[in-house]
BAVEX-596956 format. One line per field, with one value per atom (N, C-alpha, C, O): x, y, z; residue in one letter; atom name. Coordinates in steps of 0.05 Angstrom, whole numbers. Each point is the difference from the previous one (the first is absolute). Layout:
# BAVEX-596956
px	X/...
py	Y/...
pz	Z/...
code	a/...
site	CA/...
END
This chain:
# BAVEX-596956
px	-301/28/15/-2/17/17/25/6/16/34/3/-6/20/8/28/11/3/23/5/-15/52/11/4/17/-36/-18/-20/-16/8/-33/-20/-22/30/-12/15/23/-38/13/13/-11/28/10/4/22/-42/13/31/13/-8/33/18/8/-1/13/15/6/3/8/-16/7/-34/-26/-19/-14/19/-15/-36/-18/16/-26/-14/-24/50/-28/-1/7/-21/-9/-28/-14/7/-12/-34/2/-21/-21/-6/-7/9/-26/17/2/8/11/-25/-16/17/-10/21/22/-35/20/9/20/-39/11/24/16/-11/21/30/21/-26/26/23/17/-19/24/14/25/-45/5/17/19/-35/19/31/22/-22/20/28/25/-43/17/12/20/-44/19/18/5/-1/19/-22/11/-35/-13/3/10/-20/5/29/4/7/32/12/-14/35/13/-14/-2/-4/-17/-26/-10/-3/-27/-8/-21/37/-13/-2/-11/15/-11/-17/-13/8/-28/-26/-21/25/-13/-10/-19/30/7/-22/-22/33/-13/-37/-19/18/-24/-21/-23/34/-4/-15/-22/36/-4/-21/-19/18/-31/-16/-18/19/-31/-7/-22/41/-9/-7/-21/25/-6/-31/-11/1/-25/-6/-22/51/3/-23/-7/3/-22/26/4/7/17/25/0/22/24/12/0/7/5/31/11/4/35/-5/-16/31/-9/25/15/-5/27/-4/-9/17/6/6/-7/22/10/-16/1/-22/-26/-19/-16/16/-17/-28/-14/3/-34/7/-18/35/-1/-25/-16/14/-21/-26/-11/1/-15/-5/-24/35/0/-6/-11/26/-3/-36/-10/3/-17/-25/-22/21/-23/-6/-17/29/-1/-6/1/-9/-6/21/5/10/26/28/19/-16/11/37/1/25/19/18/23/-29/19/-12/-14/20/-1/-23/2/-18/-15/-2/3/-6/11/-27/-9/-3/-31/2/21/-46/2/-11/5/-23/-12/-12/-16/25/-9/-23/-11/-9/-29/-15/11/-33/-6/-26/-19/27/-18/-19/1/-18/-27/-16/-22
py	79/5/8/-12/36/4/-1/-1/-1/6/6/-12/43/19/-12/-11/9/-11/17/13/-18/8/-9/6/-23/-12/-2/1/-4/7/-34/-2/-16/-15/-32/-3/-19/-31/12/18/-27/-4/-22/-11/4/-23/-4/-21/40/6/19/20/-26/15/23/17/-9/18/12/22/-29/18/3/-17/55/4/-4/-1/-1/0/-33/-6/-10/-24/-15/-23/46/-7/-14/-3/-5/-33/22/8/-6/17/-16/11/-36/-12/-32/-16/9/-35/-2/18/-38/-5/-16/-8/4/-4/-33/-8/-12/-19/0/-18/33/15/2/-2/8/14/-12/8/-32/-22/-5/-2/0/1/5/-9/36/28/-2/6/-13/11/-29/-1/-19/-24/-2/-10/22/13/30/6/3/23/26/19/-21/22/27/22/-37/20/-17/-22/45/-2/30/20/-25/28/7/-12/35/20/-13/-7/3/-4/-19/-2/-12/-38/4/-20/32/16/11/-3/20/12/-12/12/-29/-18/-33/-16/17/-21/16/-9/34/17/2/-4/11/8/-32/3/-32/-26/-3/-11/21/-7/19/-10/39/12/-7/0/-14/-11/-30/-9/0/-28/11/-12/32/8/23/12/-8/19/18/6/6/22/-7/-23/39/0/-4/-23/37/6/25/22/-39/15/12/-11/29/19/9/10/-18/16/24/3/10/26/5/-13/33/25/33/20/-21/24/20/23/-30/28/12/25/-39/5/21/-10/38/13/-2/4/-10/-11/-20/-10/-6/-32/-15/-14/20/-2/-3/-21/48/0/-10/-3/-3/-12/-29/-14/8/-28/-18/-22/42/-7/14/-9/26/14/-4/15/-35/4/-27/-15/3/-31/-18/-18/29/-17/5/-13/33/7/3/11/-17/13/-20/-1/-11/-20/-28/-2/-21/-20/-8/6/-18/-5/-37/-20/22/-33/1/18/-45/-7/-24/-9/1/-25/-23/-24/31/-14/17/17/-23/7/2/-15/44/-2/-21/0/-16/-10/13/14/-23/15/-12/-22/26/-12/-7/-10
pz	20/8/-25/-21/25/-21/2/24/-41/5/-27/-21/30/-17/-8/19/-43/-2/-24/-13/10/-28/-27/-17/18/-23/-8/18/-37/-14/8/-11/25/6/-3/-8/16/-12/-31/-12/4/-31/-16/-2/-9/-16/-8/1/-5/-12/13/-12/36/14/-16/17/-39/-23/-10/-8/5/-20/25/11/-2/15/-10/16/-45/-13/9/3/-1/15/23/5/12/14/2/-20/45/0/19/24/-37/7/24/21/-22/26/8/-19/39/12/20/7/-3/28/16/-7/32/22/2/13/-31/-7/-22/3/-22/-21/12/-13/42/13/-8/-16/32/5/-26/-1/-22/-33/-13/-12/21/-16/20/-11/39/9/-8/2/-12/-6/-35/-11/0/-17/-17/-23/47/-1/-13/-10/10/-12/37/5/5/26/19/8/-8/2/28/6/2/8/32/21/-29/19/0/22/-44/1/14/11/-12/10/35/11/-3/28/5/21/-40/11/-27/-4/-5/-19/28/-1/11/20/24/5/7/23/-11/14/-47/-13/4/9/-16/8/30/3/14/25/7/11/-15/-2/-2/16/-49/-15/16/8/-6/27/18/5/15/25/-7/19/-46/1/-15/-8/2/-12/-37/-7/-4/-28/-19/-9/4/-13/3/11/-28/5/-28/-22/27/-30/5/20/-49/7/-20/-18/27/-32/-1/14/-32/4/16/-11/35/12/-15/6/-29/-16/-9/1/-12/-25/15/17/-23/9/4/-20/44/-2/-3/-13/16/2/14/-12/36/12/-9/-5/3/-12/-29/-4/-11/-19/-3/-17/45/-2/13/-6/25/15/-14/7/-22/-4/-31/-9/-10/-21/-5/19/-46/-5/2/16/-40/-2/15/-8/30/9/-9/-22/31/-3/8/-9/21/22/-5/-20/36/7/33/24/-36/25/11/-14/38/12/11/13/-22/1/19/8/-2/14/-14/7/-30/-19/-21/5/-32/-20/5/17/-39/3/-24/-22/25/-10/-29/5/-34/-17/2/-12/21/2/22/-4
code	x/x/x/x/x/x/x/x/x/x/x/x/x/x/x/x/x/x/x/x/x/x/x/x/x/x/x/x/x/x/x/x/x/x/x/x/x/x/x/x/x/x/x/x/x/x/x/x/x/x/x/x/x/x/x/x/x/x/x/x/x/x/x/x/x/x/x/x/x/x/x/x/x/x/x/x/x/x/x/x/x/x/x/x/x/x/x/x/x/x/x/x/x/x/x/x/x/x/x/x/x/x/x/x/x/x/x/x/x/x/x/x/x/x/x/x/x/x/x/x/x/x/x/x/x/x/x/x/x/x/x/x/x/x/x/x/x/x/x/x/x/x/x/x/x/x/x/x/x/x/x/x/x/x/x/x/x/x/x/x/x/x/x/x/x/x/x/x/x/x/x/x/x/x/x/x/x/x/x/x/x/x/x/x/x/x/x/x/x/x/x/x/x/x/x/x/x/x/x/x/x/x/x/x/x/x/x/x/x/x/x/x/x/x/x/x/x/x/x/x/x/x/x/x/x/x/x/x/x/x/x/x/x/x/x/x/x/x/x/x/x/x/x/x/x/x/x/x/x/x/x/x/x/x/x/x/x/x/x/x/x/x/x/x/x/x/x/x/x/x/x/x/x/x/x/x/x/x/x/x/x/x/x/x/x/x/x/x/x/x/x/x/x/x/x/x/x/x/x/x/x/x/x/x/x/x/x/x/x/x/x/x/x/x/x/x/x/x/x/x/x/x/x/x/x/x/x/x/x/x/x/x/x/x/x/x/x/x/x/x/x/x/x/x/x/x/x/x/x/x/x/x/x/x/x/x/x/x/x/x/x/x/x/x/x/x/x/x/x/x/x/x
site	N/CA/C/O/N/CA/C/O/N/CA/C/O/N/CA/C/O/N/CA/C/O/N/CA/C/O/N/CA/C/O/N/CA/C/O/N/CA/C/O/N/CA/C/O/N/CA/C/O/N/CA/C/O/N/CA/C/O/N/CA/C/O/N/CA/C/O/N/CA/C/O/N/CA/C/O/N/CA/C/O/N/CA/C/O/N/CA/C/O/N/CA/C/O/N/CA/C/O/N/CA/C/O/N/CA/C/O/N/CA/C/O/N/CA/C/O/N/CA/C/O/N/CA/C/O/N/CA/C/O/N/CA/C/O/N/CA/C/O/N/CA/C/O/N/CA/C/O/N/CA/C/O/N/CA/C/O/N/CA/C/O/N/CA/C/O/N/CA/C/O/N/CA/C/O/N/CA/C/O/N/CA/C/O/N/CA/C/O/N/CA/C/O/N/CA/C/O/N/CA/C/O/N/CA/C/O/N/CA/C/O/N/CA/C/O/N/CA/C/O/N/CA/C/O/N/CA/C/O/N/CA/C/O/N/CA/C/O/N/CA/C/O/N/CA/C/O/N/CA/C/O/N/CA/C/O/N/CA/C/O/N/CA/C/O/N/CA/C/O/N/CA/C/O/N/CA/C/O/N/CA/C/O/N/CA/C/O/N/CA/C/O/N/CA/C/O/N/CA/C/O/N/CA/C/O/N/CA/C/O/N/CA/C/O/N/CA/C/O/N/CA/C/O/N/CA/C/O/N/CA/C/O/N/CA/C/O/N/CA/C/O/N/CA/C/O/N/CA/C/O/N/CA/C/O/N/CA/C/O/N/CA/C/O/N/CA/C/O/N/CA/C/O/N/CA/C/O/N/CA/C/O/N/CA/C/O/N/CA/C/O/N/CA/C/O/N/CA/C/O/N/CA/C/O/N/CA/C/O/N/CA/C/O/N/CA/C/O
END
């Protein structure tokens, strides 16, 4: 699942589009949303992205709409561009 948005992803610092948050999982949500890291607009479809990954969904990805090839960038590349909502971290080993 994706949602294209007018931001480059979670932000650590709602001011520095540069830190954004590569990977939460869906236990993370409530967290981040309790302490003001996801805020506004987002905390809706951060919330909608939650109820996917409980209902099946693999994973949920926010990116920036503006970003030409966002898309693709985000899905076809390693480290991708955006923010992705996991259901569990992968394990090293």
């Amino acid at each position: 699942m994706v949602f294209l948005s007018d931001v480059p992803g979670i932000l650590q610092d709602p001011e520095d589009e540069e830190s954004i948050i590569p990977t939460i999982t869906v236990d993370e949500v409530d967290s981040l949303i309790e302490h003001n890291i996801i805020t506004g607009g987002m905390a809706p479809k951060i919330k909608s992205a939650e109820a996917a990954l409980r209902s099946g969904v693999n994973k949920v990805h926010i990116i920036d709409g503006r970003i030409k090839h966002s898309l693709m960038l985000e899905i076809f590349t390693d480290t991708g561009i955006g923010t992705e909502i996991v259901r569990q971290r992968k394990s090293n080993g």
